[in-house]
VMD Tcl script that draws the C-alpha trace (Angstrom):
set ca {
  {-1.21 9.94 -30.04}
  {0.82 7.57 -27.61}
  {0.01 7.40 -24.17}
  {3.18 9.12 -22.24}
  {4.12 7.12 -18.99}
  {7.32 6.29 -16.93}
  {7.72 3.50 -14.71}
  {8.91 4.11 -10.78}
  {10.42 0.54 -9.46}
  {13.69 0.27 -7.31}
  {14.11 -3.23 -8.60}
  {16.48 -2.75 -12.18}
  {15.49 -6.40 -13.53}
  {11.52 -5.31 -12.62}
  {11.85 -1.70 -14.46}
  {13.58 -3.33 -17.37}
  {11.22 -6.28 -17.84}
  {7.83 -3.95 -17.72}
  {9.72 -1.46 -20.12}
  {10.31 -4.58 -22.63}
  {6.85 -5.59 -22.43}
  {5.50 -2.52 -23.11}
  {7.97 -2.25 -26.00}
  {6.89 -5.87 -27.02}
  {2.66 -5.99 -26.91}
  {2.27 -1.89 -26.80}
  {4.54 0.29 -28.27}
  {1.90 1.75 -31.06}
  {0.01 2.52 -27.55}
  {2.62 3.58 -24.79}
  {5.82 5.30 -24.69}
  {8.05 5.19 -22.07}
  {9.52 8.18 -21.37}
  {11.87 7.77 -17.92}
  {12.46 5.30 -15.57}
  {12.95 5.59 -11.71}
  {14.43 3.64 -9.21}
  {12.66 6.26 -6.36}
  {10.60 8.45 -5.77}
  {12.58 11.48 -5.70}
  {13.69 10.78 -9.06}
  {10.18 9.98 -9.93}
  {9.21 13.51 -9.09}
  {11.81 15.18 -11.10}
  {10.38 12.93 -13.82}
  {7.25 13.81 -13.52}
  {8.01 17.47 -13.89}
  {9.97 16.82 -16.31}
  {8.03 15.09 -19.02}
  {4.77 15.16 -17.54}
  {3.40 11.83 -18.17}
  {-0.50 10.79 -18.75}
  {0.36 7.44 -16.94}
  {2.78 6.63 -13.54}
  {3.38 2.35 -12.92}
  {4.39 2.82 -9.55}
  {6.07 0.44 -7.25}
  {4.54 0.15 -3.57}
  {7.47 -1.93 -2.15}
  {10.79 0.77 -2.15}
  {13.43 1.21 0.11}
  {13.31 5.32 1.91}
  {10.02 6.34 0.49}
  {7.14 3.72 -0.24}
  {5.00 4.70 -3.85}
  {2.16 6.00 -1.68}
  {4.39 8.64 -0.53}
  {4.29 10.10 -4.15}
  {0.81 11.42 -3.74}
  {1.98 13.73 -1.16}
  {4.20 15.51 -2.99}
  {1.27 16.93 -5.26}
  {-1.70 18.88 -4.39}
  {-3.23 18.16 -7.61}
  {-1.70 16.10 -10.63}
  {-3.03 15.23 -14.12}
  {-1.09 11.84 -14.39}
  {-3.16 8.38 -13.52}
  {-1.41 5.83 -11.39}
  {-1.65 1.30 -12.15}
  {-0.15 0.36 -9.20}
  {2.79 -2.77 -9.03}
  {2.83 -4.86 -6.15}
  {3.99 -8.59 -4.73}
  {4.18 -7.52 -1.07}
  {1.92 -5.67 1.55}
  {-1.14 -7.22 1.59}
  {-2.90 -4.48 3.91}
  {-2.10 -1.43 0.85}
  {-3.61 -4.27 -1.31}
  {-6.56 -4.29 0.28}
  {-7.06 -0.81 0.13}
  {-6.06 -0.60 -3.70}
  {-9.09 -3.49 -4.34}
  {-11.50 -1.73 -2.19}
  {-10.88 1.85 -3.44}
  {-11.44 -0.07 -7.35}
  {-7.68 1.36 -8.38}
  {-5.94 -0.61 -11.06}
  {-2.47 -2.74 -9.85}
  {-0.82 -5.16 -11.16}
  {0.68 -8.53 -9.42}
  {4.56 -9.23 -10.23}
  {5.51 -10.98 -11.60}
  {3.67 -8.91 -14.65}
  {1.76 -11.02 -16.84}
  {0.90 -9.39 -20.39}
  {-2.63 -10.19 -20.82}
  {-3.54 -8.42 -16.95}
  {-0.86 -5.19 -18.06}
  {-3.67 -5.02 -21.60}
  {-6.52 -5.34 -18.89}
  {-4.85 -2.28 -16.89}
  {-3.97 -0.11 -20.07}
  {-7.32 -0.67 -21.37}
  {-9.06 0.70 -18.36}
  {-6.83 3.49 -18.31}
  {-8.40 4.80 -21.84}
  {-11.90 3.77 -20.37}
  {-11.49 6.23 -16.97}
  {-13.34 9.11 -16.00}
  {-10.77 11.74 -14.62}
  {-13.02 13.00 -11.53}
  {-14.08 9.65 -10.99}
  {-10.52 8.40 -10.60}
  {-9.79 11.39 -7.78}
  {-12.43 10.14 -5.70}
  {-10.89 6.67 -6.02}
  {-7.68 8.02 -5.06}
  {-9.09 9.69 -1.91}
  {-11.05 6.68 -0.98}
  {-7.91 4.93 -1.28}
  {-5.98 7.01 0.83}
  {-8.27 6.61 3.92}
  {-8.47 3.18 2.80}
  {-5.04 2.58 3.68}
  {-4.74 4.75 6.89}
  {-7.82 2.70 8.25}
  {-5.96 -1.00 7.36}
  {-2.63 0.78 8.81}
  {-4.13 1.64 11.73}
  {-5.74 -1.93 12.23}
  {-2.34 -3.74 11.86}
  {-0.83 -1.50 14.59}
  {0.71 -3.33 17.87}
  {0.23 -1.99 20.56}
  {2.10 -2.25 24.23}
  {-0.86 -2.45 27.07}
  {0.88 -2.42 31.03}
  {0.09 -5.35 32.86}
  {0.78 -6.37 36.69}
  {3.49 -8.51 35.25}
  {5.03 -6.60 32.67}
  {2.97 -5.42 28.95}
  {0.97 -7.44 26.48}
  {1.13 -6.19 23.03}
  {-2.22 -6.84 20.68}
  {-2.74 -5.91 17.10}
  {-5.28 -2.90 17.36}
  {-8.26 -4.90 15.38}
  {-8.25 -8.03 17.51}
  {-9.28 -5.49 20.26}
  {-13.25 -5.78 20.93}
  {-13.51 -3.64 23.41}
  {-12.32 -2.34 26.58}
  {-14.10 -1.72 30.13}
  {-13.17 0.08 33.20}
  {-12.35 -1.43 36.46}
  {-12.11 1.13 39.06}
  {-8.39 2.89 38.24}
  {-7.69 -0.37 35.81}
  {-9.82 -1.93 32.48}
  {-10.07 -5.30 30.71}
  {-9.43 -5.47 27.64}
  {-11.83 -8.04 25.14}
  {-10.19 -9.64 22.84}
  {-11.05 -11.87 19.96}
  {-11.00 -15.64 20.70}
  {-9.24 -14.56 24.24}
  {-9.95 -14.45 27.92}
  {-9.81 -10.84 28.77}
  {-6.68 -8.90 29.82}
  {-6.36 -6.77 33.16}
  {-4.80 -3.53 32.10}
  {-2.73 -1.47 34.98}
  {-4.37 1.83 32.99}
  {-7.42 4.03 33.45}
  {-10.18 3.55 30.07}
  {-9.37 7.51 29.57}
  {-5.29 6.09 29.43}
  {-6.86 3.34 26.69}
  {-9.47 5.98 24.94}
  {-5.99 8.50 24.48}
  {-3.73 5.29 23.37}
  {-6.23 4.29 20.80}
  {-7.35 5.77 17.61}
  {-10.24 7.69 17.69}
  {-11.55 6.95 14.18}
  {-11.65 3.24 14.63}
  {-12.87 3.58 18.99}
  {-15.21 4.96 20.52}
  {-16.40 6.04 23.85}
  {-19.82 4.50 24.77}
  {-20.36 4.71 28.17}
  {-18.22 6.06 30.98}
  {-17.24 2.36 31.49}
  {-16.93 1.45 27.96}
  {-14.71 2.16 24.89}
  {-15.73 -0.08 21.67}
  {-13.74 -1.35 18.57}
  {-16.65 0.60 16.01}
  {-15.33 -2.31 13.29}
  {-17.62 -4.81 15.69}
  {-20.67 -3.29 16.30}
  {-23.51 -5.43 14.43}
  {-26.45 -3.52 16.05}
  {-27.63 -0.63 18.20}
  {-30.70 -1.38 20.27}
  {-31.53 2.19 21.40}
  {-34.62 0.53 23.56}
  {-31.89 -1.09 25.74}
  {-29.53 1.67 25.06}
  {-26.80 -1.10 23.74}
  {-24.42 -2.32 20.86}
  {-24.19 -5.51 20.26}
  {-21.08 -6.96 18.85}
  {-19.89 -9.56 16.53}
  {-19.65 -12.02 19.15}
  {-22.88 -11.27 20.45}
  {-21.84 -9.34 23.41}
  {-24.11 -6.83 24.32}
  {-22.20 -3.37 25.25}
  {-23.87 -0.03 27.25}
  {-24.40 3.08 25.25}
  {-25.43 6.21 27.51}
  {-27.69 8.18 26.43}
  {-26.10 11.57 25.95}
  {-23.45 9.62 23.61}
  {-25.96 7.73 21.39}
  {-26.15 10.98 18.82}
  {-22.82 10.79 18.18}
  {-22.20 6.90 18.35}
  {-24.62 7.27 15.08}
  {-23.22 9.62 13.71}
  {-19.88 7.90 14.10}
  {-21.36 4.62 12.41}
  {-22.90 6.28 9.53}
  {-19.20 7.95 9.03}
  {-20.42 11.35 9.06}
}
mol new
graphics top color blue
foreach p $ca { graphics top sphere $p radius 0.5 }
foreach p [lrange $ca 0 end-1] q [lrange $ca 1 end] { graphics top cylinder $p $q radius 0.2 }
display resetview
């Protein structure tokens, strides 16, 4: 039996030159049964001729390829992503062990992909998908700008170059990698709202700490210490869940 797939690419030339490989090194293997230029259509595909296997383009116009995973609770298709752009969904792909592909599409790497397909364990490859998924939320988050109000105006910093932040009466510096540190015109509770909660986290009543830096946790001195060797309060009544926040439970 062939293995049933259809290819979801907004790029014609891309979604003709994958479907002639295929046809070329694999057609006693796959068989192409639709291609998309979007993800809408790629649903209505998918419903339609309910393939065992989805190449899906993460680069689209509207709707990214990610976005196709929301539209089913469950699904019994597997998924060899195609990329040459965002290096942050990338990431996640590699670190979640999910199968892509680089374009342009080299044969040899698409028999590497289509092999692993047949080798996959079905539960295994949910888990992978989930890991994914918060994966890429996590590296979104990281990438984020933010606008921080200043005496002079705002400064905007990418969310992981923050090490931490430290109240100074009604304002708070903000640490930064490779930086002198910022005055803020904010409260730490205005920072502890602005920032995201899974990646920060509230230390002391003077301190809120970028969790990706934390190297140690000396609970004699009741303090983190971070990447650049900057030691950090903890109080005591938030070391439990500083922990349990570091053990990602």
């Amino acid at each position: 039996m062939k293995i049933t797939a259809i290819i979801v690419d907004d790029e014609a030339d891309a979604r003709e030159s994958l479907g002639l490989m295929i046809k070329q090194y694999f057609a006693e293997e796959i068989e192409v049964k639709q291609t998309t230029a979007s993800v809408k259509e790629a649903i209505k595909a998918i419903n339609t001729h309910h393939p065992e296997l989805v190449f899906l383009d993460i680069e689209m116009p509207g709707e990214n390829g990610f976005s196709l995973l929301e539209y089913f609770n469950d699904y019994d298709f597997e998924i060899i992503f195609t990329t040459a752009h965002q290096q942050y969904a990338l990431k996640a792909i590699k670190s979640a062990a999910l199968d892509y592909l680089l374009k342009p599409i080299k044969p040899n790497d698409l028999a590497t992909a289509i092999d692993r397909f047949k080798k996959r364990n079905r539960t295994l490859t949910k888990l992978k998908i989930n890991t994914f998924i918060n994966n890429l939320e996590n590296d979104m988050e990281i990438n984020k700008k933010v606008l921080f109000p200043t005496q002079n105006g705002y400064h905007v910093e990418k969310i992981n170059n923050i090490l931490y932040c430290k109240a100074e009466v009604n304002y708070a510096y903000l640490y930064t990698l490779h930086k002198e540190p910022y005055l803020i015109t904010a409260t730490l509770k205005y920072l502890e709202d602005l920032l995201p909660e899974k990646i920060f986290f509230r230390t002391h009543k003077s301190h809120l700490v970028n969790l990706n830096y934390i190297t140690s946790f000396d609970r004699k001195e009741m303090k983190v210490v971070l990447e650049n060797n900057q030691k950090v309060d903890v109080a005591t009544r938030r070391a439990d869940s500083l922990l349990r926040k570091l053990s990602g439970s």
